[in-house]
mmCIF entry with sequence, helices, sheets and N, C-alpha, C, O atoms, coordinates in Angstrom:
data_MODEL
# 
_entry.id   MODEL 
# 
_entity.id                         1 
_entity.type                       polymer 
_entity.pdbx_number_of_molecules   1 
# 
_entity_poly.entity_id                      1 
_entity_poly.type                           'polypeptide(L)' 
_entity_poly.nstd_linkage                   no 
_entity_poly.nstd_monomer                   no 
_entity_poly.pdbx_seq_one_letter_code       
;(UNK)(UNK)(UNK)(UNK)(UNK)(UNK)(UNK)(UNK)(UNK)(UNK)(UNK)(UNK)(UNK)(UNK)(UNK)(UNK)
(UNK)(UNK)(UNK)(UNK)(UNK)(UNK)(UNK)(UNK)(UNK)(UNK)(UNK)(UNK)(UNK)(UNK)(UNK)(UNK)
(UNK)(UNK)(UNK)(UNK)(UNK)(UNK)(UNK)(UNK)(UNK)(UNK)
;
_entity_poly.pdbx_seq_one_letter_code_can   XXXXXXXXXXXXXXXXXXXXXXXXXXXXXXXXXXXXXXXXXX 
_entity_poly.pdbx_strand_id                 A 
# 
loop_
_entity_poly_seq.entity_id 
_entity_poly_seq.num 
_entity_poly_seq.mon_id 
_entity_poly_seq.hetero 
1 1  UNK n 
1 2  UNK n 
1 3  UNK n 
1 4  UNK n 
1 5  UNK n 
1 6  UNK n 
1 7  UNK n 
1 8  UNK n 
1 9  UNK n 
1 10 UNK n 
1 11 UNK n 
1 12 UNK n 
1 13 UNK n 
1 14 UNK n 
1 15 UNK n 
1 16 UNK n 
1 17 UNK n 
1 18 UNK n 
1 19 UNK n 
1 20 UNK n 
1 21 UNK n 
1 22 UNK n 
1 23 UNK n 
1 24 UNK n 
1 25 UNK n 
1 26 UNK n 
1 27 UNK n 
1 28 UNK n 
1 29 UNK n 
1 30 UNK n 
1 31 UNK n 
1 32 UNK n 
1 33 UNK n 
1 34 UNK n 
1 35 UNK n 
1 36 UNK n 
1 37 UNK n 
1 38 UNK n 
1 39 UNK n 
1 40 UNK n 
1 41 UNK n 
1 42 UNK n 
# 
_struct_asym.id          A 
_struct_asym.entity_id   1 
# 
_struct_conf.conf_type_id            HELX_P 
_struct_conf.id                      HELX_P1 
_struct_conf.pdbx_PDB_helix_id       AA1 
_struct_conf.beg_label_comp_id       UNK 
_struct_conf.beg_label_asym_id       A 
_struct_conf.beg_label_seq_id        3 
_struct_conf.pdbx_beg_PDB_ins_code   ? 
_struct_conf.end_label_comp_id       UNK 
_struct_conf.end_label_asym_id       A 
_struct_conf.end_label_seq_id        13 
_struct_conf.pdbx_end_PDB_ins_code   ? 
_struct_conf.beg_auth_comp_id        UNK 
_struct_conf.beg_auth_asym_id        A 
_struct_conf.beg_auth_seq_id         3 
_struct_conf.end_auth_comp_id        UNK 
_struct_conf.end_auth_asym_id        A 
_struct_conf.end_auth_seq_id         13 
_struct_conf.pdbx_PDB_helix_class    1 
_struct_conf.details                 ? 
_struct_conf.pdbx_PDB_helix_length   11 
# 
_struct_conf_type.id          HELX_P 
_struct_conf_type.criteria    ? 
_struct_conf_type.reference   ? 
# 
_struct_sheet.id               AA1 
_struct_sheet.type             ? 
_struct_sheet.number_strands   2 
_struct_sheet.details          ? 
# 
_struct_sheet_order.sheet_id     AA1 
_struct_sheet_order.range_id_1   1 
_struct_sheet_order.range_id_2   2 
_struct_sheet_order.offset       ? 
_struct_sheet_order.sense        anti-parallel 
# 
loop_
_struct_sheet_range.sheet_id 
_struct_sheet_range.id 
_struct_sheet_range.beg_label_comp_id 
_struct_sheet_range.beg_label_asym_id 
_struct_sheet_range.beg_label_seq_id 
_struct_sheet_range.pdbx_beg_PDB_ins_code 
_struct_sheet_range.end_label_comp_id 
_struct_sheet_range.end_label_asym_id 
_struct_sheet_range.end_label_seq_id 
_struct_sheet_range.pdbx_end_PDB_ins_code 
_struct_sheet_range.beg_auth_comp_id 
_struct_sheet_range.beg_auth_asym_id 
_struct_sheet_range.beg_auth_seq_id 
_struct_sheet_range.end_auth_comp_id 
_struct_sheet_range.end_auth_asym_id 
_struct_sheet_range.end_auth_seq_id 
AA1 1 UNK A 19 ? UNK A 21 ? UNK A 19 UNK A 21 
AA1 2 UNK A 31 ? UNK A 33 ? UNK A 31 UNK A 33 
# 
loop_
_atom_site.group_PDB 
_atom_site.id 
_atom_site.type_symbol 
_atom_site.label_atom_id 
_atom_site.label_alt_id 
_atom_site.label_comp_id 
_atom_site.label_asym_id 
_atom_site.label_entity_id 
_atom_site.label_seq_id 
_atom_site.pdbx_PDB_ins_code 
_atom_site.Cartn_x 
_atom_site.Cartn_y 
_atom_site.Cartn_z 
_atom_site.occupancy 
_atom_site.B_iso_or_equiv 
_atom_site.pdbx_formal_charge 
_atom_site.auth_seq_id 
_atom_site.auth_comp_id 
_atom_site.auth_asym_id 
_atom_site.auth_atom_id 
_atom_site.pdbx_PDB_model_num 
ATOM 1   N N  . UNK A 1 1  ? -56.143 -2.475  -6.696  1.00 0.00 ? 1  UNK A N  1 
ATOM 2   C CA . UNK A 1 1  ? -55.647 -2.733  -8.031  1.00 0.00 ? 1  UNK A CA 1 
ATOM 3   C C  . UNK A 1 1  ? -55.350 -4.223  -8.199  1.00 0.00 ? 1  UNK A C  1 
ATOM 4   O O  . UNK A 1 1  ? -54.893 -4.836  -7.235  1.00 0.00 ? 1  UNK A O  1 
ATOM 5   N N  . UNK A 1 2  ? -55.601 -4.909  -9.475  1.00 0.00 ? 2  UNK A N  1 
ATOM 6   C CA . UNK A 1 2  ? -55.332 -6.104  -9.515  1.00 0.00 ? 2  UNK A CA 1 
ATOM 7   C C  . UNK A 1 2  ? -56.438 -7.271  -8.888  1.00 0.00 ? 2  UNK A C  1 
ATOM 8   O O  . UNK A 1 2  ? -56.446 -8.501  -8.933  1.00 0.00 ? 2  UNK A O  1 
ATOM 9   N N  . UNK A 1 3  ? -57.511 -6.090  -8.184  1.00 0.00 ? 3  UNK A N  1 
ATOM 10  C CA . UNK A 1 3  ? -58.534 -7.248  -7.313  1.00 0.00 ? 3  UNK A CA 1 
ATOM 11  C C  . UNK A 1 3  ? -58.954 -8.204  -7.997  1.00 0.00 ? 3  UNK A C  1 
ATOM 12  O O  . UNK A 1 3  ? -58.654 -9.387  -7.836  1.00 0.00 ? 3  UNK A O  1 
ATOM 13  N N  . UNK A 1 4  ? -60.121 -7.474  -9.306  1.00 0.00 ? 4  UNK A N  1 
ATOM 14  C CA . UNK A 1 4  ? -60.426 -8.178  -9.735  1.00 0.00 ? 4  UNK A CA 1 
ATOM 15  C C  . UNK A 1 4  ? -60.212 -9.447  -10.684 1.00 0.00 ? 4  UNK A C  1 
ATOM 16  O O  . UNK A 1 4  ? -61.088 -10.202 -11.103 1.00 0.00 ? 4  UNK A O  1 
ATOM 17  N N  . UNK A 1 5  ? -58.699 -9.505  -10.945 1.00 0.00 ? 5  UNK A N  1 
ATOM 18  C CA . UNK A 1 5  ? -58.529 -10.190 -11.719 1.00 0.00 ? 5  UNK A CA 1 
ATOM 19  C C  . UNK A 1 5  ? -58.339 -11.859 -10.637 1.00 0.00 ? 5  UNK A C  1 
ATOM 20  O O  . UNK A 1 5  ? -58.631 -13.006 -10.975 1.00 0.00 ? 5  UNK A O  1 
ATOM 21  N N  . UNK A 1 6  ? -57.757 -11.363 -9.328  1.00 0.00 ? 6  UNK A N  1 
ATOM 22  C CA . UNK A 1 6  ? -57.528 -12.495 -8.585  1.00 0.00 ? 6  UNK A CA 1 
ATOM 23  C C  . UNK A 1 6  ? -59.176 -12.836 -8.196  1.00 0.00 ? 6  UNK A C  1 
ATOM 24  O O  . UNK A 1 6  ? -59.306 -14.046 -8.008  1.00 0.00 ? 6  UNK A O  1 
ATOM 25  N N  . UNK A 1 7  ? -60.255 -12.199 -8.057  1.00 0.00 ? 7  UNK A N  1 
ATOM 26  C CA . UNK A 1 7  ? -61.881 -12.737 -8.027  1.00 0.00 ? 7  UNK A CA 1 
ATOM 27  C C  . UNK A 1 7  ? -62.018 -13.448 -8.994  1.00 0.00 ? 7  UNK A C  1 
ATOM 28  O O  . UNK A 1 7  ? -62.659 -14.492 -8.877  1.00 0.00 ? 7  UNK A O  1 
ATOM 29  N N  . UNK A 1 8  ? -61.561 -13.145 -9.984  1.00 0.00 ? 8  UNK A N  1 
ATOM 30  C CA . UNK A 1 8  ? -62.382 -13.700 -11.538 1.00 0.00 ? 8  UNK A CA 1 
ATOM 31  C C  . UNK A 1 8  ? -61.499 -15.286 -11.452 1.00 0.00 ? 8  UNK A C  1 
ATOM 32  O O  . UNK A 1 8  ? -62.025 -16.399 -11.478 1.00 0.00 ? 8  UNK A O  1 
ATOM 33  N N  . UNK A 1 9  ? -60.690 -15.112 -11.392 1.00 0.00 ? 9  UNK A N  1 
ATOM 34  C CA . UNK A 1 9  ? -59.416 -16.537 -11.084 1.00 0.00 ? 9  UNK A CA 1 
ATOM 35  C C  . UNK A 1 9  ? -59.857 -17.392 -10.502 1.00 0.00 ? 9  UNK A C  1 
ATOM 36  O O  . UNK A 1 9  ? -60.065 -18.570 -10.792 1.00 0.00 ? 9  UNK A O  1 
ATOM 37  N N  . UNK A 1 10 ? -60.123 -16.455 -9.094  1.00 0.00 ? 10 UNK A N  1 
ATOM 38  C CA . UNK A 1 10 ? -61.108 -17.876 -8.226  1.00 0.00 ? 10 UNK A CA 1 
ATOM 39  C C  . UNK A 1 10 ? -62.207 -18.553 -8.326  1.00 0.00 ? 10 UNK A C  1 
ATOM 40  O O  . UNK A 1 10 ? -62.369 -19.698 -7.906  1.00 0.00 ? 10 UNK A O  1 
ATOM 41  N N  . UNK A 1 11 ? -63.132 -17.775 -8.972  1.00 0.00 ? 11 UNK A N  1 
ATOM 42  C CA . UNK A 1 11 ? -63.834 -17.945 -9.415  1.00 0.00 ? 11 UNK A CA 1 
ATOM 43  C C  . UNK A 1 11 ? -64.225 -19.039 -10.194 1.00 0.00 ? 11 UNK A C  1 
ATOM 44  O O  . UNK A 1 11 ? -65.034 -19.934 -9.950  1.00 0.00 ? 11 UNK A O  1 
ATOM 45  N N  . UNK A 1 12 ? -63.320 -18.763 -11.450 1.00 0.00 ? 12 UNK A N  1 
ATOM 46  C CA . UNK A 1 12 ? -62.903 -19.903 -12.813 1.00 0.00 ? 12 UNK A CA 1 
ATOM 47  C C  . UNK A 1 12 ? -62.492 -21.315 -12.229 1.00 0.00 ? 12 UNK A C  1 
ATOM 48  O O  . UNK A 1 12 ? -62.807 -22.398 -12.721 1.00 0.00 ? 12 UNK A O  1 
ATOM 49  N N  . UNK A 1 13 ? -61.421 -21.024 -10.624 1.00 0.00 ? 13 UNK A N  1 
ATOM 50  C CA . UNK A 1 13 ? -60.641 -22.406 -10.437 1.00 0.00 ? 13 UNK A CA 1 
ATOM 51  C C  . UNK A 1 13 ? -61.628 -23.020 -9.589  1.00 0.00 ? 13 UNK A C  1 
ATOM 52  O O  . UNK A 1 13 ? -61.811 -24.234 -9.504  1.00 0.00 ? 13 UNK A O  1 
ATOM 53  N N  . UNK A 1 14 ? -62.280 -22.093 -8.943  1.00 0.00 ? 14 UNK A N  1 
ATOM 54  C CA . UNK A 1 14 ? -63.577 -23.098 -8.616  1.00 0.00 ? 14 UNK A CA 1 
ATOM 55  C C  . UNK A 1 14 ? -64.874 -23.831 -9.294  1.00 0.00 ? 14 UNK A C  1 
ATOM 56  O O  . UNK A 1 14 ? -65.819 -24.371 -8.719  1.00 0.00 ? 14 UNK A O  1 
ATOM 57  N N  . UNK A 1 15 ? -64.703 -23.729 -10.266 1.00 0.00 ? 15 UNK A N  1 
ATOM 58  C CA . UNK A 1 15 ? -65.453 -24.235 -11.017 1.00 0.00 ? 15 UNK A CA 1 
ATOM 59  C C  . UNK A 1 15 ? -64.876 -24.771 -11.831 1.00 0.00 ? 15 UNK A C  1 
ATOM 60  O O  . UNK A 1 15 ? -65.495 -24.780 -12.896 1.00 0.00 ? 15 UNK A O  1 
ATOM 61  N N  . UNK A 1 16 ? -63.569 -25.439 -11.866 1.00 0.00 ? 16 UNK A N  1 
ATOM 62  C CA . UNK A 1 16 ? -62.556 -26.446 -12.406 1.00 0.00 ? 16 UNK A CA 1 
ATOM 63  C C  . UNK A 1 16 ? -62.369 -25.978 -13.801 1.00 0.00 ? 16 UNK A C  1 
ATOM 64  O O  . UNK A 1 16 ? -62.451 -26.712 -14.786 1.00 0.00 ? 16 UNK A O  1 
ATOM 65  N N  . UNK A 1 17 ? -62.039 -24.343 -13.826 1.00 0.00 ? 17 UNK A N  1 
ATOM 66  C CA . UNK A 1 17 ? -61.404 -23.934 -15.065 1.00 0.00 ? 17 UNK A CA 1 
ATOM 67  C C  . UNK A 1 17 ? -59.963 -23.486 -14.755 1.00 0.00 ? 17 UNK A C  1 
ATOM 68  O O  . UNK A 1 17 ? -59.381 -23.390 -13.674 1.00 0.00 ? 17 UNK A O  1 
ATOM 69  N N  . UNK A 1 18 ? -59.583 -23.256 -15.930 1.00 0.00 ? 18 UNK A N  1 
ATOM 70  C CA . UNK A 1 18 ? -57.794 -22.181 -16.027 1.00 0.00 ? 18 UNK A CA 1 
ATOM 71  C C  . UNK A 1 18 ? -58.446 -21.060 -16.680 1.00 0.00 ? 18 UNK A C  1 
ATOM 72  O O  . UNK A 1 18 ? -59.490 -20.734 -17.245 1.00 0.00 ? 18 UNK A O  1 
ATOM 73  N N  . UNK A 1 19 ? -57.024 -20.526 -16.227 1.00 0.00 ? 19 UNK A N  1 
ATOM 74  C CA . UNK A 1 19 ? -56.891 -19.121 -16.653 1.00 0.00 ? 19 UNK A CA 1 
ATOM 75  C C  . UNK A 1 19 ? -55.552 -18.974 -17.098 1.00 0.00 ? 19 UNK A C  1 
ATOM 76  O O  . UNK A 1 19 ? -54.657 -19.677 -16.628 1.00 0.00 ? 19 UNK A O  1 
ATOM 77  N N  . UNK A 1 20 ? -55.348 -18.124 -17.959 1.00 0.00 ? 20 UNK A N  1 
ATOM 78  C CA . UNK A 1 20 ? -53.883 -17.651 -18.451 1.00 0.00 ? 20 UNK A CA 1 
ATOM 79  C C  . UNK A 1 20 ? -53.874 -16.375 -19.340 1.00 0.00 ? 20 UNK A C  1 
ATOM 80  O O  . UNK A 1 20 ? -54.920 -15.785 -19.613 1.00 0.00 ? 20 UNK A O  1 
ATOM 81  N N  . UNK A 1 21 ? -52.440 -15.901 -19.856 1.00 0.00 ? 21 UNK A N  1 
ATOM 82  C CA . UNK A 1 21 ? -52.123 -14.838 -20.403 1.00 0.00 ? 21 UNK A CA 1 
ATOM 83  C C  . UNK A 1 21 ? -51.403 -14.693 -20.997 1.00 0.00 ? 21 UNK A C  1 
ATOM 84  O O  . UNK A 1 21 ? -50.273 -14.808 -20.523 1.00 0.00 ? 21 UNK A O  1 
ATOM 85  N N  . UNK A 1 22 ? -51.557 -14.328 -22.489 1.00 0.00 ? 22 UNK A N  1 
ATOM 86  C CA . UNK A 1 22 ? -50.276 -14.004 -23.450 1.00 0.00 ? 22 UNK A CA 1 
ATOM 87  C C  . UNK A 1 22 ? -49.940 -12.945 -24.087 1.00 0.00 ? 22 UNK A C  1 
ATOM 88  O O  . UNK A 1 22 ? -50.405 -12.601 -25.174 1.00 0.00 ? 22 UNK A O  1 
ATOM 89  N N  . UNK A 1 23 ? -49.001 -12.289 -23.362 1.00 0.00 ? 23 UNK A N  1 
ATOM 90  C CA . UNK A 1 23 ? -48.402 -10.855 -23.308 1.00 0.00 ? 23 UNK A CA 1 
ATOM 91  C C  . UNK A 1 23 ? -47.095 -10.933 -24.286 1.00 0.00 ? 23 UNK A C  1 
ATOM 92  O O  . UNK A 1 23 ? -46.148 -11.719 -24.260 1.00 0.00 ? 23 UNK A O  1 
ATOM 93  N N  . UNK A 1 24 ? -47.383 -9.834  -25.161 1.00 0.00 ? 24 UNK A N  1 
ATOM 94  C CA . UNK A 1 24 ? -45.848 -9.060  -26.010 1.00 0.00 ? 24 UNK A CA 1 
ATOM 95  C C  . UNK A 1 24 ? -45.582 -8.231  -25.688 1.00 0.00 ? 24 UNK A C  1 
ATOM 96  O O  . UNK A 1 24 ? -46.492 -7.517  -25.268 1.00 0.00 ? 24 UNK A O  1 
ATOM 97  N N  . UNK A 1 25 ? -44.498 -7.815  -25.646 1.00 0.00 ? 25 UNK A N  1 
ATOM 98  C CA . UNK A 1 25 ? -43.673 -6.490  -24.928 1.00 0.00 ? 25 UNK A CA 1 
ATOM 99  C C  . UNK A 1 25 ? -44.065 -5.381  -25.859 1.00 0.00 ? 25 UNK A C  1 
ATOM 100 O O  . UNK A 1 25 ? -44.006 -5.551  -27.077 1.00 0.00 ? 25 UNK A O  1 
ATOM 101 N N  . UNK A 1 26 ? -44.388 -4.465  -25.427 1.00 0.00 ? 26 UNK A N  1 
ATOM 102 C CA . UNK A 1 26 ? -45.149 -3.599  -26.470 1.00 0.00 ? 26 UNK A CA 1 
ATOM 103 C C  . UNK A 1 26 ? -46.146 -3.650  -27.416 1.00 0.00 ? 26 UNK A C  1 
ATOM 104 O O  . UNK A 1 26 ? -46.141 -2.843  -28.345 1.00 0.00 ? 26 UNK A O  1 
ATOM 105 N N  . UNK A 1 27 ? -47.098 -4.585  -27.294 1.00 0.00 ? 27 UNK A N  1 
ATOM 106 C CA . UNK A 1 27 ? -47.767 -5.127  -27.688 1.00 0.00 ? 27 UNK A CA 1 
ATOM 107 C C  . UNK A 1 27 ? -49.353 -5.234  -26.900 1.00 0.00 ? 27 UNK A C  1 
ATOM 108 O O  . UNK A 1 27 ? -50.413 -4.924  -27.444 1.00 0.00 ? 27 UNK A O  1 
ATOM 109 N N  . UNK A 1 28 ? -49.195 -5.756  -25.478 1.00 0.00 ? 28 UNK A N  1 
ATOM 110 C CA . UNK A 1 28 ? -49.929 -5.898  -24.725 1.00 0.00 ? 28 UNK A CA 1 
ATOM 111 C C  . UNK A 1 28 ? -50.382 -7.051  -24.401 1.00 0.00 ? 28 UNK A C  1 
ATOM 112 O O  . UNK A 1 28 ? -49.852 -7.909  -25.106 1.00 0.00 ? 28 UNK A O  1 
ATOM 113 N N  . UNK A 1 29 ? -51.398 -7.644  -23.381 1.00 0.00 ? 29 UNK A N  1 
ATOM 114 C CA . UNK A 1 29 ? -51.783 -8.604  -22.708 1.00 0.00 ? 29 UNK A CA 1 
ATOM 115 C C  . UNK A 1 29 ? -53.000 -9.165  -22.977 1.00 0.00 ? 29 UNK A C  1 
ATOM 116 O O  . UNK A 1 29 ? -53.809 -8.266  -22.747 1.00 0.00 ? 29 UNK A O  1 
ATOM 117 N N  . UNK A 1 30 ? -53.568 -10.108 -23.321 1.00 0.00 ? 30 UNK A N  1 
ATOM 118 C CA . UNK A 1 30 ? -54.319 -11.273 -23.630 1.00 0.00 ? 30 UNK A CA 1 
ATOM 119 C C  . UNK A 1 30 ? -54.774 -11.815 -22.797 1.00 0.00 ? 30 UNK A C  1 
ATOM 120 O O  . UNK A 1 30 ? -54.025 -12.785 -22.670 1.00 0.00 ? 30 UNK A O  1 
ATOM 121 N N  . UNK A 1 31 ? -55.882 -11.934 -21.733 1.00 0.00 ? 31 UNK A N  1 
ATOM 122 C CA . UNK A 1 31 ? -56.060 -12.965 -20.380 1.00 0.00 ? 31 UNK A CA 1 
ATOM 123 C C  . UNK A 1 31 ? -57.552 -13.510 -21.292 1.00 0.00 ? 31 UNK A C  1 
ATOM 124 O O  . UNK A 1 31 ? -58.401 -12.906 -21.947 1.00 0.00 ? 31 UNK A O  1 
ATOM 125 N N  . UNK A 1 32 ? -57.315 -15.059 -20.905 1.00 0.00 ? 32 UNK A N  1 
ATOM 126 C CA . UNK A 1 32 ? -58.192 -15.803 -21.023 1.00 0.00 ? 32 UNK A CA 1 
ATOM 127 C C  . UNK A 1 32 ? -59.085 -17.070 -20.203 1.00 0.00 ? 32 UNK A C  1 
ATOM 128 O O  . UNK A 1 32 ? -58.609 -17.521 -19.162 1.00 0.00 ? 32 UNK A O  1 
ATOM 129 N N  . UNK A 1 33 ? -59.976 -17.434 -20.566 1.00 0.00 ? 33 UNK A N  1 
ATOM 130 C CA . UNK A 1 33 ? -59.941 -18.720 -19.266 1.00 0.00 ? 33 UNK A CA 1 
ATOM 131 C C  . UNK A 1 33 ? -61.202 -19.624 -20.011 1.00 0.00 ? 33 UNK A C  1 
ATOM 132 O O  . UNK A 1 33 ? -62.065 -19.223 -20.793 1.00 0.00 ? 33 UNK A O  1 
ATOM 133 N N  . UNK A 1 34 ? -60.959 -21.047 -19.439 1.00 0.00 ? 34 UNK A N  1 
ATOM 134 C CA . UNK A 1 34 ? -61.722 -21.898 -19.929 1.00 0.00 ? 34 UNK A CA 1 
ATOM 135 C C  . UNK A 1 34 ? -62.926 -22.380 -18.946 1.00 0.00 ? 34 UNK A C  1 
ATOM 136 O O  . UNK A 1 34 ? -63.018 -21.769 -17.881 1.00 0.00 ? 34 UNK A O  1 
ATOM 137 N N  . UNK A 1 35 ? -63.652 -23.192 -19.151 1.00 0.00 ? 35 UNK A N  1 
ATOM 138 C CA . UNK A 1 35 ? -64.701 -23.355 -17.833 1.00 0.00 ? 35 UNK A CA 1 
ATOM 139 C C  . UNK A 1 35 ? -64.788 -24.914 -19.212 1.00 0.00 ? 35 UNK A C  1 
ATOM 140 O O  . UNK A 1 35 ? -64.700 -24.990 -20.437 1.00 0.00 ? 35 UNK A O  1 
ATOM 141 N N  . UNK A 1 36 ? -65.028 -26.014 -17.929 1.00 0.00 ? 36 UNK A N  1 
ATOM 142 C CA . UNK A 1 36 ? -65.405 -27.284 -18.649 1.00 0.00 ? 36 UNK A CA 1 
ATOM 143 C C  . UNK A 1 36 ? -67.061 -27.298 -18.662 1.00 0.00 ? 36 UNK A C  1 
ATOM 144 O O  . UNK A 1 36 ? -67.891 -26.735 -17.948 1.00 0.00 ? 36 UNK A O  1 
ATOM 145 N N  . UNK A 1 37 ? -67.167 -28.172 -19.767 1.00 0.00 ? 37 UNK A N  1 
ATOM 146 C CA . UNK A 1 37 ? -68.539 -28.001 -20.563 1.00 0.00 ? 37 UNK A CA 1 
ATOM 147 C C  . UNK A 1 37 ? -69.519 -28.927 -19.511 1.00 0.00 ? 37 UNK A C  1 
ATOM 148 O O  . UNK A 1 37 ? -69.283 -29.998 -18.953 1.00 0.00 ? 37 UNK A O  1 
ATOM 149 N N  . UNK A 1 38 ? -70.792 -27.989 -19.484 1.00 0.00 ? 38 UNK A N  1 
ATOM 150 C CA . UNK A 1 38 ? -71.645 -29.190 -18.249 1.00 0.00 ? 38 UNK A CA 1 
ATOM 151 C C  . UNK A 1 38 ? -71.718 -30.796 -18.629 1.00 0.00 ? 38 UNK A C  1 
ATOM 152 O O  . UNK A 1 38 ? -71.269 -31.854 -18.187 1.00 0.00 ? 38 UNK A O  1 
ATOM 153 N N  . UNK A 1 39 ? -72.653 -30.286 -19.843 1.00 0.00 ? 39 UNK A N  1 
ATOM 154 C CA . UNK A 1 39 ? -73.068 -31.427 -20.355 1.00 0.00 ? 39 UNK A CA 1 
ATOM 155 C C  . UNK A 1 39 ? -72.080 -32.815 -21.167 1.00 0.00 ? 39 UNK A C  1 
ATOM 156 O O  . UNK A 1 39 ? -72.454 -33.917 -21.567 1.00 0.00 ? 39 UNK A O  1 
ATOM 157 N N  . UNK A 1 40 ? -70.642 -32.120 -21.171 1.00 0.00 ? 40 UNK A N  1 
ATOM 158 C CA . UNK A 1 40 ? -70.040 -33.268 -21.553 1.00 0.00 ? 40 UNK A CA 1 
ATOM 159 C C  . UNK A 1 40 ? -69.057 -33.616 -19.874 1.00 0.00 ? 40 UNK A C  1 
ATOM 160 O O  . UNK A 1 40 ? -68.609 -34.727 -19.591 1.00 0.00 ? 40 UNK A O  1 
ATOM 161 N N  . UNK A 1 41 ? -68.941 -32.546 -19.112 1.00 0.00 ? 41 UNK A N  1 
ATOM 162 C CA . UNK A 1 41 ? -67.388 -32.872 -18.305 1.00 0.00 ? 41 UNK A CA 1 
ATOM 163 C C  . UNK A 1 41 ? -66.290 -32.475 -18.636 1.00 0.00 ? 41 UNK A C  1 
ATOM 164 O O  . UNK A 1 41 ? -65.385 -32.350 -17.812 1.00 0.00 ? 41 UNK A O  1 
ATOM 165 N N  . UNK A 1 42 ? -66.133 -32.169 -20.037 1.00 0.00 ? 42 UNK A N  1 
ATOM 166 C CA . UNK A 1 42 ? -65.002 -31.621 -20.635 1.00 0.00 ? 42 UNK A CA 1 
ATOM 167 C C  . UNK A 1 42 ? -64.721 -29.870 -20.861 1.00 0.00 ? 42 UNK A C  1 
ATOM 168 O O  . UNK A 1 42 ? -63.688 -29.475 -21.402 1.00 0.00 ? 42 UNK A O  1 
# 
């Protein structure tokens, strides 16, 4: 339980992205992640 989310993480931080999550209490959870753009670096 929980594996995959720590694969996908590493994944992202190896390839010099973030990841994060924005959760409401009764509401539910949001996970997202960025990956920088080839062709600019950004």
């Amino acid at each position: 339980m929980g594996l995959g989310l720590y694969i996908s993480a590493e994944i992202i931080r190896r390839h010099s992205g973030q990841t994060g999550v924005d959760s409401m209490i009764g509401k539910g959870s949001s996970f997202w992640f960025t990956l920088p753009d080839r062709q600019t670096g950004q």
